[in-house]
C-alpha positions as CSV (number, residue, x, y, z in Angstrom):
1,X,-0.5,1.2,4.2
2,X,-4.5,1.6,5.4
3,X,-4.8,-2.5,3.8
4,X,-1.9,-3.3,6.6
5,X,-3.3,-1.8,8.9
6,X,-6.8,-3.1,8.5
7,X,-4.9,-6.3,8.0
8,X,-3.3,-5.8,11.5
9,X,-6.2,-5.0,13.2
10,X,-8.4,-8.3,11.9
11,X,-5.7,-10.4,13.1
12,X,-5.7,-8.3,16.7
13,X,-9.4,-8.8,17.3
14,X,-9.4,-12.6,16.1
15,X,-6.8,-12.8,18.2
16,X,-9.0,-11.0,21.2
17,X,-11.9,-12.9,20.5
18,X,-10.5,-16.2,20.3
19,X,-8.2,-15.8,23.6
20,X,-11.4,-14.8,25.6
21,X,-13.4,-17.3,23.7
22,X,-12.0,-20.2,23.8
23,X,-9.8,-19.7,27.6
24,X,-13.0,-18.3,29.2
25,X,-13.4,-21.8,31.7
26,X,-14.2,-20.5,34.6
27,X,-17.6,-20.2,36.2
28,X,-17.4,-16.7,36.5
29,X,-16.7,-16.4,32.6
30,X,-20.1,-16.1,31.6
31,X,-21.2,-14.3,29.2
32,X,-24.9,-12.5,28.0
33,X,-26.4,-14.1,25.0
34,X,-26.4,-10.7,23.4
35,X,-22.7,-10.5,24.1
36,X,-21.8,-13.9,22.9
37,X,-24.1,-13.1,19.5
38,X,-21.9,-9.8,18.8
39,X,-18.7,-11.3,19.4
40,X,-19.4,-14.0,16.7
41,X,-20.9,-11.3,14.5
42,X,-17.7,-9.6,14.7
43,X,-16.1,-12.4,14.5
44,X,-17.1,-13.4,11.1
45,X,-16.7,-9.6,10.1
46,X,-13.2,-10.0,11.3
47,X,-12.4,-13.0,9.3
48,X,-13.9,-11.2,6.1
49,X,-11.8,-8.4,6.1
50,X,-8.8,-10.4,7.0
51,X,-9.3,-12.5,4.2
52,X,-9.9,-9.6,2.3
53,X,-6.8,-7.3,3.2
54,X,-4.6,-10.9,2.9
55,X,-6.0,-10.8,-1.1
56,X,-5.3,-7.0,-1.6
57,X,-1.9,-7.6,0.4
58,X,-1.2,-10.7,-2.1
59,X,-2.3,-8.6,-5.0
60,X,0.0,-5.2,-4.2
61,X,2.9,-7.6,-3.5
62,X,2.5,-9.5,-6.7
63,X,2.3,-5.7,-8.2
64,X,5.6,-4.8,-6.7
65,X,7.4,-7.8,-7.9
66,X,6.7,-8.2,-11.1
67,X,6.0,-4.5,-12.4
68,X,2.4,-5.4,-13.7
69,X,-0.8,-4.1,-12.4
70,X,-4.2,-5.7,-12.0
71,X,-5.6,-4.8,-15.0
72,X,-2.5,-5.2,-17.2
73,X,-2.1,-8.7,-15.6
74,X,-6.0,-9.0,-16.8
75,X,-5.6,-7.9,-20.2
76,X,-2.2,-9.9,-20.8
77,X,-4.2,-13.4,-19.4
78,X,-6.7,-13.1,-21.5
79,X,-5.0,-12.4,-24.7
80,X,-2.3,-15.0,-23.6
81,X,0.8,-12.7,-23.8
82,X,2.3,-13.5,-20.1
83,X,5.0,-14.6,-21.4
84,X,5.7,-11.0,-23.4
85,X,5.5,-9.4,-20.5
86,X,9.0,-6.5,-20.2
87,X,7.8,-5.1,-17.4
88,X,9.9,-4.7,-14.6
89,X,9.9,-4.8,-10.2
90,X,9.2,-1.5,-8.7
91,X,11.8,0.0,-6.7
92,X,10.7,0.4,-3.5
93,X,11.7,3.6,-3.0
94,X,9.4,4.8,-5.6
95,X,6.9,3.3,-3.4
96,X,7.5,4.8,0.0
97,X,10.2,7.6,-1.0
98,X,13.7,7.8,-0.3
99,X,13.6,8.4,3.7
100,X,14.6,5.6,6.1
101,X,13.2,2.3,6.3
102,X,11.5,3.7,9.8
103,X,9.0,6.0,7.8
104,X,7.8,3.5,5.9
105,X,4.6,2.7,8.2
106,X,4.3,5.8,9.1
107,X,1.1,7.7,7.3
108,X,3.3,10.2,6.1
109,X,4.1,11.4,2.5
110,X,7.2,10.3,0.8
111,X,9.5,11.9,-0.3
112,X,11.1,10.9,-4.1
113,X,14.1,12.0,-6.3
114,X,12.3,12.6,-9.1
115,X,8.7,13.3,-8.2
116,X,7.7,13.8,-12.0
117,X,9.2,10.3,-13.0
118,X,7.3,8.4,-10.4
119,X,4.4,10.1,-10.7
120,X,4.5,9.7,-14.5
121,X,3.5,13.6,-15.5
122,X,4.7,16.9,-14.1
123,X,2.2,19.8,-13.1
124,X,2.7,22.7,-15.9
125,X,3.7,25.1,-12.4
126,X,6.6,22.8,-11.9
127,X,7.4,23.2,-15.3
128,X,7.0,26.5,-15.9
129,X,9.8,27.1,-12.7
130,X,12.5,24.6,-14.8
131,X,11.7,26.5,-17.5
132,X,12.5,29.6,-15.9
133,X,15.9,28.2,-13.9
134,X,17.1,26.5,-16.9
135,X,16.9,30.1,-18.1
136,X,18.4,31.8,-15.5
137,X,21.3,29.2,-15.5
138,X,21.7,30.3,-19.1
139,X,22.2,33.5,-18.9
140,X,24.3,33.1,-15.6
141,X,26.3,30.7,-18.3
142,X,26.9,33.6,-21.1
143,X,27.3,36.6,-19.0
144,X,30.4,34.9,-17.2
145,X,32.0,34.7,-20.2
């Protein structure tokens, strides 16, 4: 979520700076030489982290669709196992929760069905309380009878 945002905001100021930059014709479009030094600094800042978030963006999306992390990806390349690979896409609502499609640029935490399976462990609080209402339905269970 933050690299589309930082993506968004790149392409926003490039935007900026090249609208006032290159449709500034007029004689009264003039600009200090101290402003016109920033706004390429910024510029070439702005390009940097656009082409950076694009990679990241590139990288996350390649994550999602095939299931295999950076590192994994890495690890299988250089040993040559690719082709191996079992891994498969992530769901995306193990990514951004099982809320509607509206929440999903929001900076808010998702909610999941099973929080222990997409987290891959379980807090030992969580499981004590299982523990606990698996008993309770037990005995619930045999005292009916």
């Amino acid at each position: 979520l933050f690299l589309l945002y930082t993506w968004t905001c790149a392409a926003y100021s490039l935007t900026i700076f090249g609208w006032n930059y290159f449709f500034c014709a007029d004689d009264d479009c003039t600009f200090h030489v101290l402003v016109i030094h920033l706004v390429r600094a910024m510029t070439f800042l702005c390009i940097g982290a656009f082409l950076f978030t694009s990679s990241m963006l590139m990288n996350v999306t390649y994550g999602l669709m095939t299931g295999i992390g950076t590192i994994d990806r890495l690890k299988k390349k250089a040993t040559n196992t690719m082709s191996q690979s079992d891994e498969e896409p992530i769901a995306l609502k193990d990514v951004f929760g099982i809320a509607g499609y509206h929440t999903w640029l929001l900076p808010i935490d998702p909610v999941f069905e099973d929080y222990d399976r997409v987290m891959g462990f379980s807090t030992p609080q969580r499981l004590v309380r299982e523990q606990q209402f698996m008993e309770q339905v037990a005995e619930n269970g045999q005292g009916g009878r």
